[in-house]
C-alpha positions, 0 to 999 in steps of 0.5 A, spaced: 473 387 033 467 384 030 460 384 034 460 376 037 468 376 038 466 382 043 461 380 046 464 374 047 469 378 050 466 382 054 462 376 057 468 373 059 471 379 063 464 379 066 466 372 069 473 373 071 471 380 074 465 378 079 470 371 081 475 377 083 470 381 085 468 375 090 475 373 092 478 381 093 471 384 097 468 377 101 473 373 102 479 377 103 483 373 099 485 376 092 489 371 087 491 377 082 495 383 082 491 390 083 495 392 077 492 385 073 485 386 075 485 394 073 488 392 066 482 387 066 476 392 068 480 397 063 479 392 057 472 391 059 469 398 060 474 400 053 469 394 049 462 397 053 464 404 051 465 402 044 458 397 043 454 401 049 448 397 047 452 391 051 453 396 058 449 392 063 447 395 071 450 388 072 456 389 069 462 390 074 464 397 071 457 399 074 457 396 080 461 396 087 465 392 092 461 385 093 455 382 096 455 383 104 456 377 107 450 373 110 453 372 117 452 380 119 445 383 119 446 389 114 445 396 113 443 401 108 446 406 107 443 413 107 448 415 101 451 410 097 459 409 098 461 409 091 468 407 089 473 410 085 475 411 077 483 410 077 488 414 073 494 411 071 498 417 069 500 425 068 495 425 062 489 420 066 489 426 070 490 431 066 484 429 062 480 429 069 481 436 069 479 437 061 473 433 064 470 438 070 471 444 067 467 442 061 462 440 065 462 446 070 463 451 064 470 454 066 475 456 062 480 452 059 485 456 063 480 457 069 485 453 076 481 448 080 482 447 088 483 440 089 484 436 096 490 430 095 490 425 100 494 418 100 490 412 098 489 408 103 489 400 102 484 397 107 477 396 109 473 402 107 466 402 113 460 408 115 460 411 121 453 414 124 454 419 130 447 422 133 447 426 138 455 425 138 453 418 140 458 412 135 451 409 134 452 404 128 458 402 123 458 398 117 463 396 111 462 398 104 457 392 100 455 393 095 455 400 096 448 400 098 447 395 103 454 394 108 455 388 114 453 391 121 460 390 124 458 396 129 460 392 136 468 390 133 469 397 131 467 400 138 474 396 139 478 401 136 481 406 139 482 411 135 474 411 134 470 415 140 464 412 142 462 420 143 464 426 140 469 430 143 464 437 143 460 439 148 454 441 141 455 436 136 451 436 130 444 431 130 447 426 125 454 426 123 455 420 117 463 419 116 467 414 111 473 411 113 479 407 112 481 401 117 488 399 117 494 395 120 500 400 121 505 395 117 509 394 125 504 392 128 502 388 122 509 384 123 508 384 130 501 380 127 503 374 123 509 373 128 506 372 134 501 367 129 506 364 126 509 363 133 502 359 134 502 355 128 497 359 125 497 362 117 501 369 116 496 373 114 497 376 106 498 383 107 495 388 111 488 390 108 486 382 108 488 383 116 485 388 117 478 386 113 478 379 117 479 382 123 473 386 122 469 381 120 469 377 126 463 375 130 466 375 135 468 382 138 473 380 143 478 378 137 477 384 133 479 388 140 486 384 139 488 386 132 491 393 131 487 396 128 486 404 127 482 409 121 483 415 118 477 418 116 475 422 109 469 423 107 461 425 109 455 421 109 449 424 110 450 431 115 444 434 119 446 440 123 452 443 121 455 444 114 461 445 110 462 449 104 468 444 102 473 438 103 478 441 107 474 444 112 470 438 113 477 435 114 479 440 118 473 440 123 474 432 125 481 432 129 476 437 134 471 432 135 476 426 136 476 423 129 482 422 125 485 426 119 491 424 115 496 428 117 499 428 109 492 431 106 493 437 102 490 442 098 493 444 091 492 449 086 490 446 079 493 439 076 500 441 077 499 442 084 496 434 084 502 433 080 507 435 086 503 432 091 503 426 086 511 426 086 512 428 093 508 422 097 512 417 091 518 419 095 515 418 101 512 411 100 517 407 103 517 410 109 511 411 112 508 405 116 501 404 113 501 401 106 499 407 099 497 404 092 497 411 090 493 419 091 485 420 092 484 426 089 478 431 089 474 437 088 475 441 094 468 446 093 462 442 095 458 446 090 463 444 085 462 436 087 454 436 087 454 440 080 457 435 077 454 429 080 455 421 080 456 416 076 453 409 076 459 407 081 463 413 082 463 420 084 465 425 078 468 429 082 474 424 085 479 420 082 485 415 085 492 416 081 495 409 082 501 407 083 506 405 079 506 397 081 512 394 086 516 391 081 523 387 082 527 383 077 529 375 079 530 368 076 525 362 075 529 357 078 522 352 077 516 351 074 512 347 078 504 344 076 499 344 082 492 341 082 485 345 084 479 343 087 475 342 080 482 339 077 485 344 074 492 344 074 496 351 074 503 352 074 507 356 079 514 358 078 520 358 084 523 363 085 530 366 086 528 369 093 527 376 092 525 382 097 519 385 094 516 392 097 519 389 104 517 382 103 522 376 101 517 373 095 520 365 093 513 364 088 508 367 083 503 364 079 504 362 071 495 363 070 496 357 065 499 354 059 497 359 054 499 363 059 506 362 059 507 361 051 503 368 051 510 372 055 515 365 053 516 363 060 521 358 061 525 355 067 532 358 068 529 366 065 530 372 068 524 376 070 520 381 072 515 380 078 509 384 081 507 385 087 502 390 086 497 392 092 502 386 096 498 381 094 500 374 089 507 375 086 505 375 078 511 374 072 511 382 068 515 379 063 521 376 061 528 380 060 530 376 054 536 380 053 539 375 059 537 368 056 543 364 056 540 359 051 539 354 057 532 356 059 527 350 058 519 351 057 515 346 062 510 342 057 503 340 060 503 335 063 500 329 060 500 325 067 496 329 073 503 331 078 499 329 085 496 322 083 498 320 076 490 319 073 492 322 064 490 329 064 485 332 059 485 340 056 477 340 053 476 344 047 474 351 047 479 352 055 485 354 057 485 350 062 489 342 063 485 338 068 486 332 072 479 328 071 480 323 077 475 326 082 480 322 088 485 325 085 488 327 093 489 335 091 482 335 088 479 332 095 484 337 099 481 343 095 475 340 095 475 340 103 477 346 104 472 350 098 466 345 102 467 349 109 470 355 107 466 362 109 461 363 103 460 356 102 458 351 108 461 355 113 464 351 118 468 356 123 475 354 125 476 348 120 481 352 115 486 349 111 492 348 117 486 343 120 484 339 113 491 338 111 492 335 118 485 331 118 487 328 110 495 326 114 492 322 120 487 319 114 481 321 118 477 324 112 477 322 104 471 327 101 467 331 104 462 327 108 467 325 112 467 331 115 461 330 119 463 323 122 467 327 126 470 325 133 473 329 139 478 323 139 480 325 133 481 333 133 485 331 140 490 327 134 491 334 132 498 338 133 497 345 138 489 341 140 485 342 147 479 340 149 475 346 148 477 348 140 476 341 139 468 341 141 468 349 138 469 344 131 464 339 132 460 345 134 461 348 127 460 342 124 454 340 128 451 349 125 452 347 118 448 341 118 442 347 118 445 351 111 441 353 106 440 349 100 443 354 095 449 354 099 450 347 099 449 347 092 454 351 092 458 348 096 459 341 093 463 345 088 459 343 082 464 346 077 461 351 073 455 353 079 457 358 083 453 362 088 449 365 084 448 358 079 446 355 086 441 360 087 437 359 081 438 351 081 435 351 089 429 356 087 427 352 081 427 345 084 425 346 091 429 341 093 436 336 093 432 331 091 429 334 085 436 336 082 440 331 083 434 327 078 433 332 073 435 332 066 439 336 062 432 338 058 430 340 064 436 344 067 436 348 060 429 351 061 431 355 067 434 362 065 441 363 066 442 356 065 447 353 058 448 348 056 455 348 058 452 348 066 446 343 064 451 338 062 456 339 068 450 339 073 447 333 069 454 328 070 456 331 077 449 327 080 450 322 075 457 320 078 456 314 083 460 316 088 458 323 087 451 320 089 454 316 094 458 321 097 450 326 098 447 319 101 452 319 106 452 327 108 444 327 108 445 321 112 449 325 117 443 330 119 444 335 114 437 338 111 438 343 107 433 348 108 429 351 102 427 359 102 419 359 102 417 362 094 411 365 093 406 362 090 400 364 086 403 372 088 401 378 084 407 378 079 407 370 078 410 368 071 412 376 069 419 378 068 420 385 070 426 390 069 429 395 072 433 401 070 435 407 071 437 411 078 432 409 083 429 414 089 424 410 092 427 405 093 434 400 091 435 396 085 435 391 090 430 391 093 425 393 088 428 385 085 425 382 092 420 385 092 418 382 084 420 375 088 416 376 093 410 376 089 413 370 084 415 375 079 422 374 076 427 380 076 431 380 071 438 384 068 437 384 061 431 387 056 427 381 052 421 380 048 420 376 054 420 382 058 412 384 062 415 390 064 421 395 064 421 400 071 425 406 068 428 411 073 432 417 072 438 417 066 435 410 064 439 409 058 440 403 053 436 398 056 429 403 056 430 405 049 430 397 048 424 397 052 420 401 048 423 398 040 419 391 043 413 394 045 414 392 052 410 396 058 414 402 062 412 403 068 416 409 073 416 407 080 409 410 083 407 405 077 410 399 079 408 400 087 401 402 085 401 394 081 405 392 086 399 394 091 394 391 087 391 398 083 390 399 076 
């Protein structure tokens, strides 16, 4: 592959990764298979691996599970909760082994011990024990910062508020998996579906949501449970391995899975490997396949960590949940930035437990890439239980009848004429009231990352849109209790928590409600940049394209759909009646004047005095600029441990290196 086709490439992927990424860690709510976006994150590491000066710390190959969400306070983590490489097969594995005797100096032939234990599909969290007292529990982040969930997990009951030993060790730091046994699970979605609620997607999402509640009495309904794996940090007590770490928790009242094993070399992980296949139907919590680890501890610290996972573990995934089923219809549906999508209708057909009857096409290309027609005979995915997506067609079983779906010239909700822009795989309906839009719209504008508006999720906006009472999201704040009251299953105090939400979010930040216009092109990261560089709405909705194009990160093809969203009319209609409603977007102070005014710093490297992350706040603090990458317009580069390509560049342009004792005797104001 040529160097600008890789590039381009790997910028794409980038992209589609961190929309995933979002969807999968903060919103609980995946739109592809774990088997999809495994072959897309393996396709971005293979490109990055061939062209190492593209690696990025930003990429999703170096980083770890998602942002934590601003309505938790957050924790740092003492050490970092990585993820996991993933095998696919017996060589994968066997590689695996090649890998760590080369690094520790054995032989060949030398037999390692390794702990194989079943890899759970849940929400990973931290639990802190001082003095045997549950003290603090947090998720996973971004693997160095988590959201403080410690009041909803003190309502599990398999987790002790205290150590089950009379001398417990002064500081115990555990990972654990939260998870829903899939009876209880069932139990879940019947009882929500009984209350006109939505059924949750799967087991993980379940769990995920019911522990990211605000309130803890929810979480405390929810049939949660855990299974422990790993230490954090341990003070008072030691281990020499995985096993006898394992071993220990059951006696302080910490929960252990039972099918964790310790096995002799890669045969033995191969066994194990076979054994939990065949068990997999008949266990009550979901497996996407074998966590498998070195079992010494000195092995592990010898061999170290990566930028986003342990060296010394691996996950063999499962081969994905297949079935084969029949297309029976292709049916187009519009997205909230107008995009149409194909979904096929099924032949229903069960599925790892569950009747699947939908799966998406992606888009047109899509379909003409695996030649999906209506009528053919398929095999779908269900991988990590997630949306049902098209494998392949078994062209062996086409009877010549089969009928490929043309794209539409003509939007399928509202009629207005669709258009495929060039340089994009997506069909688009360009009417802005086109009544999809304006659901998707609705539904994107109160969701959780955007104005936030606590109850009002998508069973309420179809009711709001069928009684007419809203045509576009300003709609929302005029508002009545007589109106909620028209509502299916509605009484008096849910309907005055709704307006209550409504009447919180009129205080969000000014990113976020950038963000949430749903601008196309302008995530939340997009927003960010926008809200710092105007200061204020009115400031960006009067910019000019030249103007949107000196910010960093900003293209022409975001300048241009930033610049015609606050030309449209009704766009600026729609903002004048939100601002007048009593939404005042706040705006985050910024330095003026600071130490690092005008100056872009770097970071590179692994960091011990502090996290990438904060070292970038501390550099906006003072005005400065944190950026990811290496230019001529770079002030200065901190390098730490293994700084790699990025400090190489550093030094071919002649930029300022600074190690960390350097930049915080700067950021103090010293020489």
């Amino acid at each position: 592959m040529e160097k600008q086709t890789a590039i381009k490439r790997i910028e794409s992927l980038r992209k589609e990764l961190e929309r995933h990424n979002s969807l999968y860690y903060e919103n609980d709510n995946p739109e592809i298979s774990d088997a999809e976006y495994d072959a897309l994150f393996a396709e971005l590491k293979a490109l990055e691996e061939s062209a190492p000066t593209l690696a990025v710390v930003s990429s999703p190959t170096a980083k770890v599970g998602g942002k934590p969400l601003a309505r938790f306070s957050q924790i740092a983590h003492r050490l970092p909760m990585l993820s996991l490489d993933n095998a696919f097969s017996e060589g994968d594995i066997a590689e695996f082994d090649r890998r760590i005797k080369r690094e520790l100096g054995l032989a060949e032939e030398a037999i390692i011990d390794y702990v194989c234990e079943p890899k759970m599909d849940g929400l990973a969290v931290e639990l802190v024990y001082e003095d045997g007292e549950l003290v603090q529990g947090s998720t996973r982040g971004d693997g160095e910062i988590g959201e403080d969930i410690s009041a909803n997990l003190k309502t599990i009951k398999s987790i002790p508020h205290r150590l089950a030993e009379l001398f417990p060790p002064q500081l115990l730091e555990l990972r654990g998996e939260v998870y829903i046994p899939l009876e209880p699970f069932q139990k879940l979605n019947g009882e929500r579906e009984e209350a006109g609620e939505p059924p949750f997607a799967n087991p993980r999402n379940a769990a995920a949501g019911s522990l990211r509640q605000l309130d803890p009495a929810i979480t405390a309904k929810r049939p949660l449970t855990i299974f422990c794996y790993a230490p954090g940090l341990i003070e008072g007590i030691e281990f020499d391995s995985q096993l006898n770490f394992l071993k220990k928790l059951p006696a302080l009242g910490l929960p252990v899975n039972p099918l964790t094993k310790k096995v002799a070399g890669i045969s033995g992980v191969a066994g194990y490997y076979s054994q939990l296949m065949e068990q997999r139907e008949s266990l009550d919590y979901e497996i996407d396949g074998v966590v498998i680890k070195v079992d010494s501890f000195a092995m592990q610290s010898e061999l170290g960590v990566k930028s986003r996972s342990p060296k010394w573990a691996i996950a063999w995934k499962f081969p994905p949940r297949q079935a084969v089923t029949v297309i029976e219809d292709i049916v187009p549906s519009v997205g909230r930035t107008g995009v149409i999508t194909p979904t096929a209708n099924l032949r229903p057909v069960e599925v790892s437990g569950v009747i699947v009857s939908r799966a998406t096409l992606h888009n047109w290309e899509e379909m003409e890439r695996k030649d999906i027609r209506i009528g053919d005979t398929v095999v779908i995915e269900r991988a990590g239980d997630v949306i049902p997506a098209v494998v392949r067609v078994l062209l062996e079983k086409r009877s010549g009848s089969e009928k490929f779906l043309e794209i539409p010239s003509a939007c399928p909700e509202c009629g207005s004429p669709t258009v495929k822009l060039p340089n994009e795989v997506a069909v688009r309906c360009q009417n802005l009231s086109c009544p999809a839009q304006i659901r998707e719209a609705l539904i994107h504008f109160a969701s959780r990352n955007a104005m936030d508006i606590d109850g009002l999720g998508e069973k309420y906006i179809d009711q709001l849109l069928r009684l007419g009472l809203v045509r576009d999201i300003a709609d929302i704040y005029s508002l009545t209790k007589a109106d909620f009251m028209q509502f299916e299953r509605m009484g008096d105090k849910l309907a005055e928590n709704l307006l209550t939400a409504i009447e919180e979010s009129k205080t969000r930040e000014l990113a976020t409600f950038i963000f949430a216009l749903g601008i196309r092109h302008v995530g939340e990261h997009t927003a960010k940049l926008l809200a710092g560089a105007f200061g204020s709405l009115q400031n960006l909705m009067s910019s000019r394209e030249e103007e949107l194009l000196s910010i960093r990160e900003v293209g022409p093809q975001v300048a241009e759909s930033i610049a015609a969203y606050f030309q449209d009319e009704k766009n600026r209609e729609m903002i004048e009646r939100l601002l007048a409603s009593g939404i005042t977007p706040s705006v985050a102070e910024k330095r003026v004047g600071g130490r690092f005014t005008g100056k872009t710093f770097v970071f590179t490297g692994s960091l011990e005095r502090f996290s990438r992350s904060d070292a970038q706040k501390m550099v906006e603090a003072e005005g400065g600029h944190a950026a990811g990458s290496v230019s001529k317009k770079t002030d200065y580069v901190v390098a730490g441990a293994e700084a790699g390509s990025k400090l190489e560049k550093a030094r071919n342009l002649g930029v300022s290196i600074l190690s960390e004792e350097e930049f915080l005797l700067l950021l103090s104001g010293g020489d």
